[in-house]
N, C-alpha and C positions, 0 to 999 in steps of 0.2 A: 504494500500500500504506500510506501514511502517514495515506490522508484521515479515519482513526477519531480521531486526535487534531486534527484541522486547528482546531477548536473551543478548543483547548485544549491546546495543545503548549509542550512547554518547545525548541522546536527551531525555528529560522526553514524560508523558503520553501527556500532555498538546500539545506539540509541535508538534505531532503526528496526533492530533484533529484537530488542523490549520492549518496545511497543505493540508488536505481535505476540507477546508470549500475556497468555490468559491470566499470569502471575507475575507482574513484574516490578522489578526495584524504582521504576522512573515514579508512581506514584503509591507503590505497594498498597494497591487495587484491582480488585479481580473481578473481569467483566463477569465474568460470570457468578456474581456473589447471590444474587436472587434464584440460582439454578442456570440452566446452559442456557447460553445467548445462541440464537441460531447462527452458525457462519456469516450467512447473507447480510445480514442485519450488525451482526461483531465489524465484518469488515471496514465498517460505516464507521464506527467510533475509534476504530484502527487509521483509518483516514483522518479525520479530525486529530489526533495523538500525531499523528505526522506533520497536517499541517500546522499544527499550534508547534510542536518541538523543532522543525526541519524548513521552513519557508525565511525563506529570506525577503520578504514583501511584507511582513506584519507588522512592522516599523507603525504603521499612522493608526494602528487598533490597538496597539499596547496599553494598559492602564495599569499605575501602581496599584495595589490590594493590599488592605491592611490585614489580609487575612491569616493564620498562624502557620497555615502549612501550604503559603505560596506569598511571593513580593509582587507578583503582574499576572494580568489576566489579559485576553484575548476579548472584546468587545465587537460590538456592530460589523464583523469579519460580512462584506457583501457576499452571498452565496448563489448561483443560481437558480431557479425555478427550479430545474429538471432532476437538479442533484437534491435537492428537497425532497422532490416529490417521490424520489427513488429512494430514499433514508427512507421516508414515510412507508411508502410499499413494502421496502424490505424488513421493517420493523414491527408492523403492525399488529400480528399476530405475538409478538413478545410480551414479556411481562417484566415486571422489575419490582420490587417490594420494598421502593423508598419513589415517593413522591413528586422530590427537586432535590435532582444529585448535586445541587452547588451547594447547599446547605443541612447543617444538622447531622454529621457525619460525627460519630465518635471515633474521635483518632488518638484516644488513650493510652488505648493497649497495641498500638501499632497495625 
């Protein structure tokens, strides 16, 4: 999912590898914490983990966050229609058992 930046990444090899792995060190979160993410639908959030970690264009979206387990977030990134509406399709039939994954995360106990 990474390889649109491979040309031109602000992300090494390594980083690229983690983002694919269902368990990984970059936010030690596992898509699949509510039960299995369908492939079709994981890939999606594997994309996004790409372009937030790996694009060299997200300079004018950056915002600092005073949040405890990050210093900047990725905002108003312009997406198009189609890639929407394909997340949506490939998603839909999934489930998740947290509400609004930006918040309310206990990250205590690691």
């Amino acid at each position: 999912q990474c390889a649109l930046w491979k040309d031109n990444a602000c992300c090494t090899a390594n980083t690229s590898v983690e983002a694919h792995r269902d368990q990984s060190y970059l936010y030690n979160f596992n898509w699949d914490h509510c039960g299995v993410m369908p492939p079709k639908c994981k890939r999606h959030f594997i994309q996004d983990t790409c372009l937030y970690e790996c694009s060299p264009n997200l300079g004018p979206w950056i915002d600092q966050s005073d949040s405890s387990w990050r210093r900047q977030r990725v905002r108003d990134v312009p997406l198009c229609r189609e890639d929407c509406q394909q997340w949506w399709d490939d998603c839909r039939q999934a489930t998740t058992c947290k509400d609004n994954w930006h918040q309310g995360w206990d990250w205590s106990t690691g």
